[in-house]
Backbone as JSON Lines, residues from 0, in Angstrom:
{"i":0,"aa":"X","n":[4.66,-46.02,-6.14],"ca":[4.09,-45.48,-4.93],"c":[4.49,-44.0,-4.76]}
{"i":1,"aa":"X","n":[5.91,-43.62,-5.31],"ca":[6.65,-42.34,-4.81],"c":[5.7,-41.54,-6.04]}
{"i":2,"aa":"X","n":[5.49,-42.19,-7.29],"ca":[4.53,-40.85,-8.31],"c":[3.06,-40.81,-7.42]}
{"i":3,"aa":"X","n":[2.62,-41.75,-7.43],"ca":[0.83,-41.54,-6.61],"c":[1.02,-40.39,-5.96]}
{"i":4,"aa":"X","n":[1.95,-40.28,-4.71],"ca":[2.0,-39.87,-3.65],"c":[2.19,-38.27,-4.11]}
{"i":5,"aa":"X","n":[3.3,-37.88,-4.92],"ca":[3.44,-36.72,-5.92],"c":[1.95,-36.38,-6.32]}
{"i":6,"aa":"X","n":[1.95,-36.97,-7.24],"ca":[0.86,-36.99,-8.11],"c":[-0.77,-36.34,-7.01]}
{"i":7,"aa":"X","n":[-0.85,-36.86,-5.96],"ca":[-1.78,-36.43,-5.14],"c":[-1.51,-35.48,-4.21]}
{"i":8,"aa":"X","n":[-0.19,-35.45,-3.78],"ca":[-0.02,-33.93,-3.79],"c":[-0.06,-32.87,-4.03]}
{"i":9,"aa":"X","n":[0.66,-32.9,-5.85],"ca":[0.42,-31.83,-6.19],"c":[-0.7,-31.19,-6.64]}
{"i":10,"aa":"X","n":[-1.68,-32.49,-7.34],"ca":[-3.22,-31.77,-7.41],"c":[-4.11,-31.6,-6.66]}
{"i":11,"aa":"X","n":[-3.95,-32.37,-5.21],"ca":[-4.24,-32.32,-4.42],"c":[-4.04,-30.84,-3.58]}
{"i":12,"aa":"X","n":[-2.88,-30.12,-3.65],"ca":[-2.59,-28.88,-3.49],"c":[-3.66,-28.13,-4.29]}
{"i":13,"aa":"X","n":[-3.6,-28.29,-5.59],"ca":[-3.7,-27.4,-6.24],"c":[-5.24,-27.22,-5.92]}
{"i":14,"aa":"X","n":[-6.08,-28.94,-6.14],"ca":[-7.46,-28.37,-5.59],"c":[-7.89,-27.39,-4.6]}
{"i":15,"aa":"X","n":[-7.14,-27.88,-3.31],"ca":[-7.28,-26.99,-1.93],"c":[-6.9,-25.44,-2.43]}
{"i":16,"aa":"X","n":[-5.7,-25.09,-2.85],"ca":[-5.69,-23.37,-3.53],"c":[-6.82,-23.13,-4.33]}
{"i":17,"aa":"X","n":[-7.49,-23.71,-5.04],"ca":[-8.42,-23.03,-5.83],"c":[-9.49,-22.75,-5.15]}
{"i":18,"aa":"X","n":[-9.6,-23.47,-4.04],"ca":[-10.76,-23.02,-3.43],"c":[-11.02,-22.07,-2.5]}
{"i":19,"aa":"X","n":[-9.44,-21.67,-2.32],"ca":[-9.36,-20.4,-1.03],"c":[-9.65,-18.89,-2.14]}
{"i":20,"aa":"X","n":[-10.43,-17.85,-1.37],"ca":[-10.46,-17.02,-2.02],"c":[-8.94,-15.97,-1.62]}
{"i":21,"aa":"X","n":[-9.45,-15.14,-2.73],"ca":[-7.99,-13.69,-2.35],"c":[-8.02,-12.91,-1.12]}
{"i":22,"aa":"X","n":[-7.32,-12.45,-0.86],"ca":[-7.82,-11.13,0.19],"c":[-8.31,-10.42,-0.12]}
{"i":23,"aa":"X","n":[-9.62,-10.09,0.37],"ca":[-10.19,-8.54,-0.12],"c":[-9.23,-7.5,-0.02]}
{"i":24,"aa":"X","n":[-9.83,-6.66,-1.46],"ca":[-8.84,-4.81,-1.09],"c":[-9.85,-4.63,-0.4]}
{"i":25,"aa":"X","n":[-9.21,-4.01,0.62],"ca":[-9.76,-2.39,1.63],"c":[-9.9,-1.35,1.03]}
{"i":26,"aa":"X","n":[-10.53,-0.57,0.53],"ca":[-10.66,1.24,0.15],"c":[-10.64,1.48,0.94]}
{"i":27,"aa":"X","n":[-9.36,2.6,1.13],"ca":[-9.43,3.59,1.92],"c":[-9.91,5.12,1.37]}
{"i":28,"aa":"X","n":[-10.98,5.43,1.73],"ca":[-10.64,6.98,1.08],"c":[-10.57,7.75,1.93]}
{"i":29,"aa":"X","n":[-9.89,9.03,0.56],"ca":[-9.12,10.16,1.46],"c":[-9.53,11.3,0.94]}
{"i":30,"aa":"X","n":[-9.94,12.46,2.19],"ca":[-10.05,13.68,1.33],"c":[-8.88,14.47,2.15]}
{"i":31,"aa":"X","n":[-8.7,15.7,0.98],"ca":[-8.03,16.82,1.12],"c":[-8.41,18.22,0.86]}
{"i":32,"aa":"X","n":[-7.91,19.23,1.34],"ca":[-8.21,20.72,0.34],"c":[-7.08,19.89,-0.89]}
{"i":33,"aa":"X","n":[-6.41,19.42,-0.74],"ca":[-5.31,19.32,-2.35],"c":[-4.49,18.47,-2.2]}
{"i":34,"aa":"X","n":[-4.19,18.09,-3.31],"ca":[-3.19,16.56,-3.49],"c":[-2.58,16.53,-4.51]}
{"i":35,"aa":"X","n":[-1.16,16.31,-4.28],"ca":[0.08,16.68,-4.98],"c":[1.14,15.33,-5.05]}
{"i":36,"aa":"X","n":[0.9,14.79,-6.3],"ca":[1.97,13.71,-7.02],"c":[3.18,14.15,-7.51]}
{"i":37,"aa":"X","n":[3.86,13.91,-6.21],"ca":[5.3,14.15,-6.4],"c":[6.18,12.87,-6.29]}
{"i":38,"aa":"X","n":[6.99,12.37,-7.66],"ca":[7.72,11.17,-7.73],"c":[7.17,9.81,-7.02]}
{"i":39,"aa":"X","n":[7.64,9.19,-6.1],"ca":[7.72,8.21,-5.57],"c":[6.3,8.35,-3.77]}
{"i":40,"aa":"X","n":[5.69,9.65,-3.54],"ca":[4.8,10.38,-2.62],"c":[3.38,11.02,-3.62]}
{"i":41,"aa":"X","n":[2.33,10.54,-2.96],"ca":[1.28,11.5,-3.09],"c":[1.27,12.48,-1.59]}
{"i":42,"aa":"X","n":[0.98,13.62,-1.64],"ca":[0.97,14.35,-0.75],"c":[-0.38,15.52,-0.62]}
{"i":43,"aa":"X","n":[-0.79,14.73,0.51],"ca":[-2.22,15.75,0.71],"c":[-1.75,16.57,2.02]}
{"i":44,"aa":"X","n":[-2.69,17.86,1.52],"ca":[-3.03,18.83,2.27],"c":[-3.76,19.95,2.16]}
{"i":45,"aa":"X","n":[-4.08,19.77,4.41],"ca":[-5.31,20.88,4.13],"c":[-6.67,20.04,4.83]}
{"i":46,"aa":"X","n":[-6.8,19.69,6.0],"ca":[-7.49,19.09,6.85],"c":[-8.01,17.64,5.76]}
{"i":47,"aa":"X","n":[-7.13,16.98,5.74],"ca":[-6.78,15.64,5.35],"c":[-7.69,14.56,6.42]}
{"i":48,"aa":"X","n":[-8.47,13.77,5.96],"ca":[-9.19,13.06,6.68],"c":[-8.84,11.58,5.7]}
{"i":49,"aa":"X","n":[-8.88,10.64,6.63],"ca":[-8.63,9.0,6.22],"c":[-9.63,8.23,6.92]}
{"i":50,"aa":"X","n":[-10.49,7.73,6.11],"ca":[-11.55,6.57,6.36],"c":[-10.98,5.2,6.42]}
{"i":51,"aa":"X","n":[-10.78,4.75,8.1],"ca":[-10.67,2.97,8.25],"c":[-11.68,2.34,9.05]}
{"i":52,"aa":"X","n":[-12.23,1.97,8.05],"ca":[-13.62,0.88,8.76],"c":[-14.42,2.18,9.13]}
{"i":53,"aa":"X","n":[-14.33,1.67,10.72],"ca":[-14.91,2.87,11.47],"c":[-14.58,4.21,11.76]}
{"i":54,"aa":"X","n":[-13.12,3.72,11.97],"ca":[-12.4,4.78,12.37],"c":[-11.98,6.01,11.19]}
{"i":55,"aa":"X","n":[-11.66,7.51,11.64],"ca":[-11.18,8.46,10.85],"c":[-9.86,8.84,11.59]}
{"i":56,"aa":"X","n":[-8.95,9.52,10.81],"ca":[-7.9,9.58,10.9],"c":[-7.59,11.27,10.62]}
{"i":57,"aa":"X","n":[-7.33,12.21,11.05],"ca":[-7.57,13.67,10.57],"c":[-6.41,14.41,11.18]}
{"i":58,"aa":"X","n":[-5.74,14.93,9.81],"ca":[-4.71,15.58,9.94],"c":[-4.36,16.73,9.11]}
{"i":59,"aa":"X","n":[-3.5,17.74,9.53],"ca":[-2.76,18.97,8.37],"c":[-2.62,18.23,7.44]}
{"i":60,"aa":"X","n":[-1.84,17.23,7.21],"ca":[-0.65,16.9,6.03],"c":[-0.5,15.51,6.61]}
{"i":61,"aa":"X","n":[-0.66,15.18,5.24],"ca":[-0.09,13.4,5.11],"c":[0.47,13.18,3.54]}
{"i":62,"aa":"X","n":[1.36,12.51,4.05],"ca":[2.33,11.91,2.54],"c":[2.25,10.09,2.75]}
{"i":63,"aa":"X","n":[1.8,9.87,1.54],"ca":[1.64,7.86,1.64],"c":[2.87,7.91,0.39]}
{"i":64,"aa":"X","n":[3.27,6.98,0.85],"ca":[4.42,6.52,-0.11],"c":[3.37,5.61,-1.37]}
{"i":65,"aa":"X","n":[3.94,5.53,-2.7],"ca":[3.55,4.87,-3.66],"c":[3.45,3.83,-3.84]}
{"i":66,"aa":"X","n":[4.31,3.49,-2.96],"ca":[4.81,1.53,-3.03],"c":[4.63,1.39,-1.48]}
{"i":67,"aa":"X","n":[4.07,0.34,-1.35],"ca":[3.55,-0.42,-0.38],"c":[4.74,-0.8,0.56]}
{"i":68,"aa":"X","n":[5.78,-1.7,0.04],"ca":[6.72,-2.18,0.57],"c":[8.09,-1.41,0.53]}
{"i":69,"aa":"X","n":[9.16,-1.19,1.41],"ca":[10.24,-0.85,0.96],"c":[11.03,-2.18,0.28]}
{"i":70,"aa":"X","n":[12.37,-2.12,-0.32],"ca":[12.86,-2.77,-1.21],"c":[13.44,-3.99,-0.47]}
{"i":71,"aa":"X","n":[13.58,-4.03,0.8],"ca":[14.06,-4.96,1.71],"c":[12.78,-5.65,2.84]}
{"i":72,"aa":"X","n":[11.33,-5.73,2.12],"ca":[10.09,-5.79,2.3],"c":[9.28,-5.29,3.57]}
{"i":73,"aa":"X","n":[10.41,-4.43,4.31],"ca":[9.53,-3.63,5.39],"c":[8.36,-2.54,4.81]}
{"i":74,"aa":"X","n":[7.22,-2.66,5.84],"ca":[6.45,-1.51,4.92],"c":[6.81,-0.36,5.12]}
{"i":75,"aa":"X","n":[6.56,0.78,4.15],"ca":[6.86,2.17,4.25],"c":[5.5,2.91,4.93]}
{"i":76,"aa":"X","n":[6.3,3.47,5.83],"ca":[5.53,4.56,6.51],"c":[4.1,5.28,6.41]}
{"i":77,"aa":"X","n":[3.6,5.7,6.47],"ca":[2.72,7.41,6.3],"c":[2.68,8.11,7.14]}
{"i":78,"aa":"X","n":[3.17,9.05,6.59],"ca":[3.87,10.44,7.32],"c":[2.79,11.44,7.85]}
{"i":79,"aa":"X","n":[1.92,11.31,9.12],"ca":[1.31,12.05,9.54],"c":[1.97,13.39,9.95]}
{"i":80,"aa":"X","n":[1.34,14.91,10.02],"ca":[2.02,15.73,10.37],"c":[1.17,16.96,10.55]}
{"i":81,"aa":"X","n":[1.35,18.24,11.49],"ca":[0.56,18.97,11.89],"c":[-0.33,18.53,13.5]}
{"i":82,"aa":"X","n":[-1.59,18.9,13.21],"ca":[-2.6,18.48,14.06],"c":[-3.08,17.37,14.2]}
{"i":83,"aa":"X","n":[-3.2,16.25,14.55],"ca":[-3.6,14.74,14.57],"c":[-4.35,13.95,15.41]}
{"i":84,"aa":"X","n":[-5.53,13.65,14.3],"ca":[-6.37,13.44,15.57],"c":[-6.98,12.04,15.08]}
{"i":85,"aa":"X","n":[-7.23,11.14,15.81],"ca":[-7.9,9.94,15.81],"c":[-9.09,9.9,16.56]}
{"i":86,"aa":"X","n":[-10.2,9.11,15.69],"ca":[-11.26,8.79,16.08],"c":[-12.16,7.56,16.12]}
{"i":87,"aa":"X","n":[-12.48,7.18,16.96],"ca":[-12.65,5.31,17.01],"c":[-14.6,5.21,17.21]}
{"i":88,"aa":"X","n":[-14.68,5.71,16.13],"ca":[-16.61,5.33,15.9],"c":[-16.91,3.72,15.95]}
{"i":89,"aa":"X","n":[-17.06,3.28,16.55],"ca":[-17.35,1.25,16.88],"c":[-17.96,1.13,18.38]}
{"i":90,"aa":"X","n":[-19.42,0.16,17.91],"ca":[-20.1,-0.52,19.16],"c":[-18.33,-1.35,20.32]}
{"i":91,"aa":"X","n":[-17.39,-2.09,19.42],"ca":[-16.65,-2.77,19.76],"c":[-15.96,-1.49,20.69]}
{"i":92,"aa":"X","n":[-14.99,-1.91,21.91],"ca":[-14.03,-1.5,23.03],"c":[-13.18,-1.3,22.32]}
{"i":93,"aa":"X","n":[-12.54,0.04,22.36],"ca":[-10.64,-0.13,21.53],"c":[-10.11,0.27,22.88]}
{"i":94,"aa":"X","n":[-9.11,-0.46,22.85],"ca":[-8.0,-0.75,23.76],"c":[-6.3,0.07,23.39]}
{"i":95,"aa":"X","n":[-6.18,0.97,23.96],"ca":[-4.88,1.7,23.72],"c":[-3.82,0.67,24.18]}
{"i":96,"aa":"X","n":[-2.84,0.29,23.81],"ca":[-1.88,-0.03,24.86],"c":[-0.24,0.49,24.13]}
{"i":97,"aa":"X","n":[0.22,0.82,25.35],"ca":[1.6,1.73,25.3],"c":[2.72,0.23,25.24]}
{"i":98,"aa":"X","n":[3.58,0.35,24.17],"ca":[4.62,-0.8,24.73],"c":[5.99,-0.61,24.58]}
């Protein structure tokens, strides 16, 4: 009884995973006047614009870290800097909230 029960578990798992898909990647693209690969930072600058969904993102200077995660799995930053401006192009309501 204790193998069945295994036994339909685990392929039973395994069916259900095969059928979930991945997460889509997101592209983000980015322009710059210039972009500079330095070690462990790409670093743009020079009216730096970032495409999300709808929204744009527009700044002097931005640095994205290379690696996604820091080593203790918090994510790492992006370093907006200069002039900064956000823009929310969507039929949908965006909602600011301060916390």
């Amino acid at each position: 009884m204790k193998r069945a029960l295994l036994f339909i578990g685990v392929f039973g798992f395994a069916i259900v995973a095969a059928g979930q898909s991945p997460s889509q990647v997101q592209r983000v693209p980015i322009r710059a006047t210039s972009v500079i690969d330095i070690g462990n930072t790409v670093q743009y600058r020079g009216n730096v614009q970032i495409a999300i969904g709808t929204s744009l993102v527009v700044a002097d200077e931005v640095d994205i870290p290379k690696a996604r995660f820091n080593s203790d799995g918090s994510a790492n930053a992006i370093q907006l800097r200069g002039d900064v401006r956000i823009t929310f192009d969507s039929s949908a309501p965006v909602i600011l909230e301060n916390k």
